[in-house]
C-alpha positions as CSV (number, residue, x, y, z in Angstrom):
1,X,0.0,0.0,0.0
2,X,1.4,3.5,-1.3
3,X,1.8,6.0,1.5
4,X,-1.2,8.2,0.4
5,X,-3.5,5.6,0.9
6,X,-4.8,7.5,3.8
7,X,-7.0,10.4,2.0
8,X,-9.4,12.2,2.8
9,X,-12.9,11.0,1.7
10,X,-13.9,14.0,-0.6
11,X,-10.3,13.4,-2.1
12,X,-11.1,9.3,-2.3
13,X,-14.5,9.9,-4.2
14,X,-13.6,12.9,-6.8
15,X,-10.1,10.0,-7.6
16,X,-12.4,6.9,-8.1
17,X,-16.0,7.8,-8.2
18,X,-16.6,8.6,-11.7
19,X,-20.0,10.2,-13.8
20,X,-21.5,6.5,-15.3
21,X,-19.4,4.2,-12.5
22,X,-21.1,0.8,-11.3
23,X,-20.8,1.4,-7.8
24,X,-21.3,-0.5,-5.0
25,X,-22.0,0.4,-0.9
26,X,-22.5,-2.6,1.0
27,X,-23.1,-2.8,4.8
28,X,-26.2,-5.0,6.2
29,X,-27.9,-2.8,8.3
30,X,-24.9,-2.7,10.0
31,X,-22.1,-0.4,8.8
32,X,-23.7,1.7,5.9
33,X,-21.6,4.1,4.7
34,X,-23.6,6.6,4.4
35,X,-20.8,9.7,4.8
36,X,-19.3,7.8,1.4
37,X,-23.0,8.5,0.0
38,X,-22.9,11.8,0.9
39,X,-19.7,12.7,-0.3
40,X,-21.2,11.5,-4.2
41,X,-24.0,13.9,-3.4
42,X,-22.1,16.8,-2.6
43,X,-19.3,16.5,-5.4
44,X,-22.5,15.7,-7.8
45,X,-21.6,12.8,-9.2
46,X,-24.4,11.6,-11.6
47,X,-25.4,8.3,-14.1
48,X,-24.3,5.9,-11.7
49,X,-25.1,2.3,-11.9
50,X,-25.8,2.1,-7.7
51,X,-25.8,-1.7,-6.5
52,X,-26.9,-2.8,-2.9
53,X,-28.5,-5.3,-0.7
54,X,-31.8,-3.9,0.5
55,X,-31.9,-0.3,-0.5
56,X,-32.8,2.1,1.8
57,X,-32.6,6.0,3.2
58,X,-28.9,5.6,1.5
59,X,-30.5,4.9,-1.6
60,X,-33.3,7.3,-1.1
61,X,-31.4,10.1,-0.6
62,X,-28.5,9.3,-3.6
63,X,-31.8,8.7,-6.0
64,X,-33.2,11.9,-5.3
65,X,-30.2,13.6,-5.9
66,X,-30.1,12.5,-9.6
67,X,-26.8,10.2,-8.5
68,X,-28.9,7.3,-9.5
69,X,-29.9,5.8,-13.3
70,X,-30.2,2.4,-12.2
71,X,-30.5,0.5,-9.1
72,X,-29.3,-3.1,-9.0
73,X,-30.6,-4.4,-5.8
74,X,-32.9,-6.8,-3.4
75,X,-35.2,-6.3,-1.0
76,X,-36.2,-2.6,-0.8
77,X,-36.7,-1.5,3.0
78,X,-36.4,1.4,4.9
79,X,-34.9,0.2,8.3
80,X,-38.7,-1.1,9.3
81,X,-39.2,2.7,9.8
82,X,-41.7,3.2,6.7
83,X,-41.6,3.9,2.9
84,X,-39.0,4.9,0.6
85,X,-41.1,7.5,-1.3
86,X,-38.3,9.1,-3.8
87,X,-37.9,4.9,-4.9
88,X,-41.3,4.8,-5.1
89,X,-42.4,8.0,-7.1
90,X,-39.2,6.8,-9.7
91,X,-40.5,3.6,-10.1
92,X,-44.5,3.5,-9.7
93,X,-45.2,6.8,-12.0
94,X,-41.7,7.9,-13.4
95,X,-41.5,11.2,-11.3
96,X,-39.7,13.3,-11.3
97,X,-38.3,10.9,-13.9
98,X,-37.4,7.0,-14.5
99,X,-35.5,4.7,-12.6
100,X,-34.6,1.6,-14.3
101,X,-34.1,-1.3,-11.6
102,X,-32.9,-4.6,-11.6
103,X,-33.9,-6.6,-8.9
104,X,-32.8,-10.1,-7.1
105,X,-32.7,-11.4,-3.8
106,X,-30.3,-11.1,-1.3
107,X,-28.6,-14.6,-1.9
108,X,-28.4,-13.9,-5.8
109,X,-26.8,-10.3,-4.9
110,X,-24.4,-12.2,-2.8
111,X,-23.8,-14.9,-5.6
112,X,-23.2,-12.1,-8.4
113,X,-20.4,-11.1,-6.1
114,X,-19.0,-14.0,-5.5
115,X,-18.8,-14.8,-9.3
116,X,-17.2,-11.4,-9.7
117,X,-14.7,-11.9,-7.6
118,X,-13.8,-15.2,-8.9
119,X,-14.0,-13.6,-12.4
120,X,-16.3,-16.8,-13.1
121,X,-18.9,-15.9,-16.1
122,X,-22.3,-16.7,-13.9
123,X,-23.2,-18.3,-10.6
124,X,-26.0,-21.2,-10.1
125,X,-28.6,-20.6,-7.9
126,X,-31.4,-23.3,-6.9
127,X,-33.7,-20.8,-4.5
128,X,-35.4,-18.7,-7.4
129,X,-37.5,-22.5,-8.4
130,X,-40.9,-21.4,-8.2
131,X,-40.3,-17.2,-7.8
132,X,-41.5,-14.8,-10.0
133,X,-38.4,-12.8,-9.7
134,X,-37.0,-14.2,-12.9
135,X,-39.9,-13.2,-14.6
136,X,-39.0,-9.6,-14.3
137,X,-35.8,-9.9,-14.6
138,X,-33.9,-11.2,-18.2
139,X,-30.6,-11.3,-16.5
140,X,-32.2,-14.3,-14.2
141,X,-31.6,-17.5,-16.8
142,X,-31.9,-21.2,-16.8
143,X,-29.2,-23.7,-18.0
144,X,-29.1,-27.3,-18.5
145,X,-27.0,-28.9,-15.4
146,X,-23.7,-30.7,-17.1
147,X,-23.9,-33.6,-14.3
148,X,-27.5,-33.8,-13.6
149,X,-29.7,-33.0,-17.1
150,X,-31.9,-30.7,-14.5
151,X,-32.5,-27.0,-15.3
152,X,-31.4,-24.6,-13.2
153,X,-31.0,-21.0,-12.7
154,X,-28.0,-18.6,-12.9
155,X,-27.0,-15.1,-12.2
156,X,-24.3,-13.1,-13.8
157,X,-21.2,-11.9,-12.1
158,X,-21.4,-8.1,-10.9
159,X,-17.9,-6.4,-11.1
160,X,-18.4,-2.8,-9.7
161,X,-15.8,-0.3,-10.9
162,X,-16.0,0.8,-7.0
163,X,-17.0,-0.6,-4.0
164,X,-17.1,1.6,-0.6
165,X,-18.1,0.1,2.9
166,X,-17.4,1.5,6.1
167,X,-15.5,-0.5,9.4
168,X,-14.5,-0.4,12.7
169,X,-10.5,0.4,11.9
170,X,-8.0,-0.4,9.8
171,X,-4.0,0.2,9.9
172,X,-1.9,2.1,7.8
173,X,-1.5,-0.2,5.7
174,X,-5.4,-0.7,4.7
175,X,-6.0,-4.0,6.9
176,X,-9.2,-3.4,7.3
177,X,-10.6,-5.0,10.5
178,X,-15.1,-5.6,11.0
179,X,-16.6,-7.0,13.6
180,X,-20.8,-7.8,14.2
181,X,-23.0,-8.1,11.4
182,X,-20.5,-8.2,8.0
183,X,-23.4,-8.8,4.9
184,X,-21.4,-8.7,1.6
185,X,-18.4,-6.8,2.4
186,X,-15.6,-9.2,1.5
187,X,-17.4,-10.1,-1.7
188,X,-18.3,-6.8,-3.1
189,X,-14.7,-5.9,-2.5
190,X,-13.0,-8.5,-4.4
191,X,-15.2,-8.2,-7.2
192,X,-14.9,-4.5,-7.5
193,X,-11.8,-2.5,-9.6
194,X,-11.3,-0.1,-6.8
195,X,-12.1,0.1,-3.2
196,X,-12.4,2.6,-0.6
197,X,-13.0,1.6,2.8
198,X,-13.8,4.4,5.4
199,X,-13.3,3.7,9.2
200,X,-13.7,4.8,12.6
201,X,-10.1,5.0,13.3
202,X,-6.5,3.7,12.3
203,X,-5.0,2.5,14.5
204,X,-1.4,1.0,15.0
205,X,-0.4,-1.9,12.9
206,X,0.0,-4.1,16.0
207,X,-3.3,-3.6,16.8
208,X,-3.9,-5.3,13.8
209,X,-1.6,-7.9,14.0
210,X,-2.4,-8.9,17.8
211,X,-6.1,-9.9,16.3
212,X,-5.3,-10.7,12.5
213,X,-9.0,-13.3,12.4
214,X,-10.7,-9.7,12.4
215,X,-9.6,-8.6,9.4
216,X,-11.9,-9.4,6.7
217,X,-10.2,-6.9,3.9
218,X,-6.3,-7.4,3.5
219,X,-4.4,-4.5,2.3
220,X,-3.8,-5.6,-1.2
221,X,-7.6,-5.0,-1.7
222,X,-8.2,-1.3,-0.6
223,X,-7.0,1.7,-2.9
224,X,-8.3,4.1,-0.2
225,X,-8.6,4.4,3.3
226,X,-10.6,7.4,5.0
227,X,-11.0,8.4,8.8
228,X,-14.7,9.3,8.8
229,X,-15.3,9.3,12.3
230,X,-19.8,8.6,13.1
231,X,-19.1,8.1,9.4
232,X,-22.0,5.3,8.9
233,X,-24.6,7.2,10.9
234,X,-27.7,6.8,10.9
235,X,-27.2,3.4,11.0
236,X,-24.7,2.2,13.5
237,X,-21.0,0.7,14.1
238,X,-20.9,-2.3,16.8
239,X,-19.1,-1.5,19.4
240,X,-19.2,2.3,18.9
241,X,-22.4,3.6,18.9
242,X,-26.5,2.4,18.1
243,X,-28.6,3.4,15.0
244,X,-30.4,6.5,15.2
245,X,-33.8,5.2,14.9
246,X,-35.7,8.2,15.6
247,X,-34.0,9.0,12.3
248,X,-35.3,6.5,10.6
249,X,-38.5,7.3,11.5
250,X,-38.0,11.1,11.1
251,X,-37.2,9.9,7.7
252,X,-40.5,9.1,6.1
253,X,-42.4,12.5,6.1
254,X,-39.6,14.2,4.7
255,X,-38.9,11.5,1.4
256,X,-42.8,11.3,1.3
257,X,-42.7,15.1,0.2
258,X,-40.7,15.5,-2.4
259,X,-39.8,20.0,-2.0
260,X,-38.7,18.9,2.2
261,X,-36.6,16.2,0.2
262,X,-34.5,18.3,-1.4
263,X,-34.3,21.0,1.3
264,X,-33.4,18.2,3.6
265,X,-30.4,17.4,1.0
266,X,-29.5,21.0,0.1
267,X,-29.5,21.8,3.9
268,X,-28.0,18.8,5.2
269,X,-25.4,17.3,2.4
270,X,-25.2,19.7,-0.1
271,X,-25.0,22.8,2.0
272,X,-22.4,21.4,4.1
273,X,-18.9,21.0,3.3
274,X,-18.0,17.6,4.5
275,X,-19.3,14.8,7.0
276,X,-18.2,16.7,9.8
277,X,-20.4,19.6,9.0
278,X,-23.2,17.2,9.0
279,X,-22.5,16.0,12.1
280,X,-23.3,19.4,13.3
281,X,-26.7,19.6,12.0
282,X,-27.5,16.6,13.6
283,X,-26.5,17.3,17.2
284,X,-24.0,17.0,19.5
285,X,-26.6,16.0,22.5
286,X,-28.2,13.2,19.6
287,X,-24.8,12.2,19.0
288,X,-24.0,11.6,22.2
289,X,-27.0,9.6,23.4
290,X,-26.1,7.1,20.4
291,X,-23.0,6.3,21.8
292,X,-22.6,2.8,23.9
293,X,-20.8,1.4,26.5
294,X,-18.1,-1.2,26.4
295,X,-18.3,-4.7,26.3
296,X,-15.0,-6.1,25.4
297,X,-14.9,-9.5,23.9
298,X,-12.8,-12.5,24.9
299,X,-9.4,-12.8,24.7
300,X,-7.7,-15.4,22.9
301,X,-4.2,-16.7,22.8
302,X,-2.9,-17.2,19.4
303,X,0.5,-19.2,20.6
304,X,4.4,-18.3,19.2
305,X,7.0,-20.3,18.4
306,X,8.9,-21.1,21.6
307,X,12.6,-20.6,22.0
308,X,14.8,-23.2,23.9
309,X,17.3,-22.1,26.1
310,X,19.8,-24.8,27.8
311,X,16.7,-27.1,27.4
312,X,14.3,-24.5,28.6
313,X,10.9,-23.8,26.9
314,X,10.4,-19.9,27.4
């Protein structure tokens, strides 16, 4: 990893976040990175190709800031907080204009992925016998099974030309370390061209080392790390603090009228200059009351080679 690995995130997005990109921000529930999703607003980015597992206000919001052209997802839900109306008035009536989707469920999302990142050129998948999902979807086909004669169906590989997710920490390095709920993280990231991970923190590489089973995202597969402190909020980082549900709830009058919408983004993202900034406009009395207390895990020993001295094991 190059030494200017470390950037900041406006820097990461305008160096890898092009007009017309197939991007991908994963996080399942847990760990959305919504600052990244921001950032696009702010610097606005347009034409992308956004794919996700179950969109939600993340998607909302980047749709109704004409980020979005199509939406390659599963499983649209707002957080069980109510409706995403911008998705809805794109989809249901074309308004303020189209939004072409492509939809699958969560384990073909995850399968995609995983055929991307094995550059394989589809993935089987036995769950959609008897769905209607691939009757809305062309991309969802049948082949004849080489050992058995049986049809069944496959997906093709999705290779973003970004990923983003959010962690806990990573090093200097780009060892990027996730614990709690991890969705399709590791997947999206190996399939994608370029990644950029924002974190909580670095912190120093023997941190890393001391607990290497937590790193799900080696080095080798990050182009960009960012310190984006409360950079996944509203939704929330295990271990550091809870979603913001009142939020989520707080969300559904404002994407249900479509002129609060875009106040809400021209106040909130657009008007500010970074994530910071919209820290600020949320509270620093809100933040705080999101914020948990520890509960350190177990502690395991690893072992080391021992060294023999006169006969000795030290």
């Amino acid at each position: 990893m190059d030494s200017d690995t470390v950037v900041s995130l406006p820097e990461a997005i305008e160096r890898y976040v092009e007009d017309g990109a197939t991007v991908a921000l994963e996080g399942f529930s847990h760990l959305i990175p919504f600052a990244a999703g921001h950032e696009i607003i702010r610097q606005g980015i347009s034409g992308l190709t956004f794919c996700r597992l179950t969109p939600d206000l993340l998607s909302d919001m980047m749709i109704a800031a004409d980020c979005v052209d199509r939406l390659v997802c599963s499983f649209f839900a707002s957080g069980s907080a109510g409706s995403l109306y911008e998705v809805r008035r794109r989809i249901e009536s074309a308004e303020p204009r189209p939004l072409a989707v492509e939809e699958y469920s969560h384990h073909a999302m995850t399968l995609r992925y995983h055929a991307g990142a094995a550059r394989l050129p589809f993935a089987p998948i036995g769950s959609f016998v008897g769905s209607d999902i691939p009757g809305i979807n062309p991309d969802i086909r049948s082949v004849v099974d080489p050992y058995s004669g049986k049809k069944t169906y496959v997906v093709p590989p999705l290779n973003p030309d970004v990923t983003i997710i959010h962690a806990q920490r990573a090093d200097r390095y780009g060892n990027v370390q996730i614990w709690g709920i991890t969705g399709t993280q590791q997947e999206a990231v190996y399939a994608a061209e370029n990644v950029i991970v924002t974190v909580e923190e670095i912190v120093d590489d023997e941190v890393v080392r001391s607990d290497p089973n937590r790193t799900l995202i080696p080095a080798h597969a990050v182009d960009a790390v960012c310190v984006v402190p409360t950079g996944a909020h509203p939704s929330y980082v295990q271990g550091s603090y809870d979603r913001d549900n009142a939020f989520y709830r707080e969300w559904t009058p404002i994407s249900k009228d479509p002129a609060q919408l875009q106040e809400w983004l021209d106040t909130r993202i657009r008007g500010t200059r970074d994530h910071a900034e919209y820290l600020q406009t949320i509270g620093a009395d809100r933040l705080l009351s999101l914020r948990v207390d520890p509960r350190p895990s177990g502690v395991v020993d690893y072992g080391r080679r021992a060294s023999l001295t006169e006969g000795t094991v030290k």
